[in-house]
N, C-alpha and C positions, 0 to 999 in steps of 0.2 A: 364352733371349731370347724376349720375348713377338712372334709375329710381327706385322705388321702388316695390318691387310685394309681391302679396299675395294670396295665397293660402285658400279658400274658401271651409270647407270641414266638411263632418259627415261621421263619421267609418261606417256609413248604406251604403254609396253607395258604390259599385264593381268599377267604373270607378274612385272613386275617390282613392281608392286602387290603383287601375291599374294607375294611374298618380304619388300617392306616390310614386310607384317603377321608375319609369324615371325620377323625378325632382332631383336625386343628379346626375345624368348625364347633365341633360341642366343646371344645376349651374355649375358644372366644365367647360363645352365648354364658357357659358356667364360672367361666376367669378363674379354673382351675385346673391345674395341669396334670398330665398324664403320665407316669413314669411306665418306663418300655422297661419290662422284665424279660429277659431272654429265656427260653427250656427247649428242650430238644424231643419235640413231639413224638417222634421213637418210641425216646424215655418214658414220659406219661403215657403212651399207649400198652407199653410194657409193664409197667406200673400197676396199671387200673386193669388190664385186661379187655384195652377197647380197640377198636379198629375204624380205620378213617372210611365217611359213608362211601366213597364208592366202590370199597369192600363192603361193607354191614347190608346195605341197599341195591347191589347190583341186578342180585334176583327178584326184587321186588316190583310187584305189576304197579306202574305209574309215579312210583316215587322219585327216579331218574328225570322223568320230564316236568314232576311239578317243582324238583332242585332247582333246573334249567329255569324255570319261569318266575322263581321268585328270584333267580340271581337278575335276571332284567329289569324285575320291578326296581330291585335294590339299586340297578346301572341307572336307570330312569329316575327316579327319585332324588337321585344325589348329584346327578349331571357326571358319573364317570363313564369314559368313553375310549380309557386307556388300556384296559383289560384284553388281554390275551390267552388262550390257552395253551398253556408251557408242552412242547411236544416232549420232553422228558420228563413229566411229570409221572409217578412221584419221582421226587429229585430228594438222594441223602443230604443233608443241610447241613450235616455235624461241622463242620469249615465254617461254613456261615455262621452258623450259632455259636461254637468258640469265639468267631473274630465278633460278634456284638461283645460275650460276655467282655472278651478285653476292652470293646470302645467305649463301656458304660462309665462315665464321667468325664468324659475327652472330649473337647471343644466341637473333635470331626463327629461323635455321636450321630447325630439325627445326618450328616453326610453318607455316616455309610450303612443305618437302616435304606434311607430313601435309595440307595446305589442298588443296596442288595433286589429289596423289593421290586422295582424298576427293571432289573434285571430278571430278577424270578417271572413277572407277573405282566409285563409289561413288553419285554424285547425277547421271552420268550428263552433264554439262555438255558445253556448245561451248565447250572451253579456247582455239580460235581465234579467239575474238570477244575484242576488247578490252573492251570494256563488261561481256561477264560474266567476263572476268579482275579488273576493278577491284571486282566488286562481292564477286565470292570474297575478294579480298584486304580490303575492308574488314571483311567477315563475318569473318576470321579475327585484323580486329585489328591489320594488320601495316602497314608506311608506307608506302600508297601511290603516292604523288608521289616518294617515294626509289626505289622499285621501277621505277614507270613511268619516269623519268628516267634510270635506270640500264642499263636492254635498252636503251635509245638509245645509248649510250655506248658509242664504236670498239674501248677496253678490255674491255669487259665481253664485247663480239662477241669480240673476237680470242681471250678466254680459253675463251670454248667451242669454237672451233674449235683453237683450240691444244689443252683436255683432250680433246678425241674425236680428233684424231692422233697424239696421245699414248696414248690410250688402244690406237688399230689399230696402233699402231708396238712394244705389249706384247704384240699376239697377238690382241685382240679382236676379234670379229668380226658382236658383235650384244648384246644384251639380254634380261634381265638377265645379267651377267656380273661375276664375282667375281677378286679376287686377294689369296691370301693371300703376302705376299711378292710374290716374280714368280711363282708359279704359277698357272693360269689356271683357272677352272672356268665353264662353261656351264649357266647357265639353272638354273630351280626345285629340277629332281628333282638337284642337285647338294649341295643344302644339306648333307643328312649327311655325305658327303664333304668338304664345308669344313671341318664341324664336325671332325670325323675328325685332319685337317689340322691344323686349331688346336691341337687336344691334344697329338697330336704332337710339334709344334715347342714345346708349353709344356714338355711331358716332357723333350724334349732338352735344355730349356736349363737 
């Protein structure tokens, strides 16, 4: 039985970027697909009672430069060379992450991860500003009056907090974060371990 995975993610985190860029590669080797869960990292940090490392680690002698070194390995390895560091980072998402919950089953889907991200991770943007959210969104094409319209909506709120409790309620604890099935995997340097996983459970069944 092919298992199923999901992809556990907020346009705030860099590594969760850094992972969008390699999951259509470990889908083509696995020929299994990834579904994009959207949670609003806040929320699971709130949750769990965890805080993003360059709070947990700031004080720490060496842990900041050996981050640095393994995020190059990981730019090296995979040939990304798109990566920016967002001068408003950390950036509130919560815009962002309502407008995935509503694109989740809509044709523009993967349009306006790739917009948002690109924009986060990539050109460096204030994803906080609504102004340069509508302008991203027109630049990519996608409906903006549907979208803006849509994060207003008590449903569309309640579905992202309902997927990021759902999400802590599986085990999660932060971002990016994966499940293949109910098994849980943490962060970047995990991917060949999914992959691993995948096969796996393909083998078995």
């Amino acid at each position: 039985m092919t298992p199923r995975v999901e992809f556990h993610y907020d346009f705030g985190s860099p590594n969760a970027y850094l992972c969008h860029r390699v999951l259509p590669a470990l889908m083509a080797r696995t020929g299994v697909d990834i579904h994009y869960v959207p949670i609003l990292l806040g929320g699971v940090f709130k949750a769990t009672n965890n805080r993003s490392p360059m709070e947990q680690f700031a004080d720490v002698k060496n842990k900041p430069e050996y981050q640095a070194k393994e995020t190059q390995r990981f730019l090296l390895k995979h040939g990304i060379t798109e990566l920016q560091r967002n001068p408003f980072f950390p950036v509130n998402t919560i815009t962002l992450m309502r407008g995935a919950i509503y694109a989740q089953g809509k044709e523009w889907e993967a349009d306006y991860i790739e917009a948002m991200f690109k924009a986060m991770w990539e050109r460096g943007l204030n994803m906080a500003d609504p102004e340069q959210i509508g302008t991203v969104l027109a630049e990519a094409q996608l409906p903006i009056s549907e979208i803006v319209a849509a994060v207003a909506d008590p449903e569309v709120k309640q579905g992202l907090i309902d997927s990021t409790a759902n999400s802590v309620a599986r085990g999660n604890f932060g971002s990016p974060s994966f499940f293949v099935d109910d098994e849980l995997f943490f962060g970047k340097d995990k991917l060949r371990d999914i992959e691993e996983e995948i096969l796996a459970g393909r083998t078995l069944s």
